[in-house]
N, C-alpha and C positions, 0 to 999 in steps of 0.2 A: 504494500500500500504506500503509495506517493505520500512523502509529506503535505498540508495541507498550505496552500498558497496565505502569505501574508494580507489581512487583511488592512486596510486604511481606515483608521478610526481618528476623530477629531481632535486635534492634536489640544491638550487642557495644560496649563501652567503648572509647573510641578508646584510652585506656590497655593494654586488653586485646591490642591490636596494637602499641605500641610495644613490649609487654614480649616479647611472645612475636615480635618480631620480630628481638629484640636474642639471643635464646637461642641460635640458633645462632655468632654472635660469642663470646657467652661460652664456648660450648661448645668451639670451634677454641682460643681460650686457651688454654684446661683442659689441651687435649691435646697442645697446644705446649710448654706449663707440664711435661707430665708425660710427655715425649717420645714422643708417639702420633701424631704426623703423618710419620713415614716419614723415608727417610735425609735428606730436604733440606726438613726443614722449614720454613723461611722463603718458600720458594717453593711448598709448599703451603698455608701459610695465604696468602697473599699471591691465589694461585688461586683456592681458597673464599669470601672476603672478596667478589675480584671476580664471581664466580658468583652469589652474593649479590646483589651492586647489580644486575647487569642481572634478577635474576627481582623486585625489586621498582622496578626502570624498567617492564619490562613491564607488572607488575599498575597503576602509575599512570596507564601512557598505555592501558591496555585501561577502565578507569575510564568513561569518556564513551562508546565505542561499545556495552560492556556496558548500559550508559542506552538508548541510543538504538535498537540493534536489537534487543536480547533483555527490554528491562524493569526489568531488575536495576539496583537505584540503590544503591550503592553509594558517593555521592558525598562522603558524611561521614568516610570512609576515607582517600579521597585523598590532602590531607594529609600524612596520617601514613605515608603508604604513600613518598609522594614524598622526606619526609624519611628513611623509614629506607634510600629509594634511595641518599640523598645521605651519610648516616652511614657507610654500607657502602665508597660509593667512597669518603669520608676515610682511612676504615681500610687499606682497600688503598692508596691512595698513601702513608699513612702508615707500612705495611710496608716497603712499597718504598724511603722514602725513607730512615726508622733503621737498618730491618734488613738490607736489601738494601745498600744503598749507605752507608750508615755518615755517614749526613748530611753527604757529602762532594758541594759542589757540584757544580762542575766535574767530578764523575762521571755526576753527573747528566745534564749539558749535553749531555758527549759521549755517554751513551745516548739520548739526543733525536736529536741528529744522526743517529746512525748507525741507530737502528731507528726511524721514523716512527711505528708503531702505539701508540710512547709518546708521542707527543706528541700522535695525539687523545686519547689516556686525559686526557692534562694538559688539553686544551682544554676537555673535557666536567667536567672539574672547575669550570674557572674560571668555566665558564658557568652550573654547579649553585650557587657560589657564591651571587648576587645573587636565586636562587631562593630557595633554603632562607631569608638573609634578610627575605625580604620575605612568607614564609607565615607569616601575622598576620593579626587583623582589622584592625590599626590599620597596618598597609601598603596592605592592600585599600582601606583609605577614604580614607587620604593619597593616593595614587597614583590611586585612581579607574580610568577607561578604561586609561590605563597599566598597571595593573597586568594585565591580561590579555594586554597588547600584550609586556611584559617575559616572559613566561609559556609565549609562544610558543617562547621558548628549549630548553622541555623536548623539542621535536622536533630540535633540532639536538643537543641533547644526547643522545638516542634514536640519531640518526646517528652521533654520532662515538664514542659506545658501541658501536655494531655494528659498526661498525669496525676499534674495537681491540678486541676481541672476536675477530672474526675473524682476525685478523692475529696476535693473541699465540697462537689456538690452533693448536698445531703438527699434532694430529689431528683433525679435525672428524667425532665421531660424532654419534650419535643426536639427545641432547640439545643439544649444544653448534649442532647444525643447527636446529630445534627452537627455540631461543633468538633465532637469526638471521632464522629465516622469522618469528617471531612477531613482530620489531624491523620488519620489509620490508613485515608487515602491518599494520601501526599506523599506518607514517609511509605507507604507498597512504593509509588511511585517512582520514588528516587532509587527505589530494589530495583528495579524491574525495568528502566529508564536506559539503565547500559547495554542489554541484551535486547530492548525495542529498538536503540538505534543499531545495532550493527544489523538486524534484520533491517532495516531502512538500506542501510549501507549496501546489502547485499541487494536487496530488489534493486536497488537503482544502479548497482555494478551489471546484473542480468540484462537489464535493458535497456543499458548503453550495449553490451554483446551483441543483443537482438539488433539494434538499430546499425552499426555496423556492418553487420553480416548482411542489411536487406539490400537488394540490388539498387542502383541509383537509377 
């Protein structure tokens, strides 16, 4: 099967998504500011925040198979998409860590210990980390090959996002399932991504052969 032709979508400002990506953070302020998030609110913005980062994990790691099997290049978003993943999860550790916990270490510690599912939150931080750093031209060209090899992280981080994901939600409906299949699909994806292109490789080595061999 032919790779599928690029398609031409309207080109939007990458600014245009950093702003409009940040709107619903502001907006959870707003309503936290002006007592609209319910009797316990720290633990719902802290919720949203995180609901937030994994729908723009998703939309990063869907980035490249949207390229590859539907057309859609999207790739100038990235990016920005990966960064406001990584803004998102700041904000939420950063609830958690003021609000919730009163920038009291050793509270922290022992919420680590005692519930696992925050310490991959913490890992997936530490690994977004050296990411968001280094998305730059001038990391891409210092680093070179490297930087792709470091990049690979954003599936571990995809992992241990869906993880604590799963683990913090106490109910798992619709969306919240939704969320989880689409993380389960991403990272088959990235399995299964090297063995669909060399079969690409291969159909399209076959019929350049065929075209070749046809009489002129």
């Amino acid at each position: 099967m032919a790779a599928p032709a690029q398609r031409r979508l309207p080109v939007i400002s990458v600014w245009w998504i950093y702003g409009l990506g940040l709107l619903p953070a502001a907006w959870f302020f707003y309503l936290g500011a002006t007592g609209g998030l319910g009797a316990d609110p720290v633990k719902t913005f802290e919720r949203l925040l995180g609901t937030w980062a994994i729908r723009f994990l998703i939309l990063t790691l869907a980035v490249s198979p949207l390229r590859e099997l539907a057309g859609v290049n999207l790739i100038r978003y990235r990016r920005a998409l990966g960064l406001l993943a990584f803004y998102y999860v700041l904000m939420h550790f950063s609830v958690y860590l003021i609000l919730d916990q009163a920038l009291v270490l050793q509270a922290v510690v022992q919420d680590v210990l005692r519930r696992p599912f925050i310490m991959f939150g913490m890992a997936g931080l530490v690994c977004l980390i050296p990411l968001a750093l280094t998305s730059n031209m001038a990391s891409i060209r210092r680093l070179g090959h490297n930087w792709g090899r470091l990049h690979r992280l954003t599936y571990l981080v995809a992992l241990l996002g869906a993880l604590h994901y799963f683990m913090a939600t106490k109910v798992v409906g619709a969306e919240q399932g939704l969320y989880i299949a689409l993380l389960v699909l991403l990272l088959v994806w990235r399995v299964i991504r090297p063995f669909w292109r060399r079969r690409q490789r291969s159909a399209q080595a076959s019929r350049s052969g065929v075209t070749a061999r046809s009489p002129r």
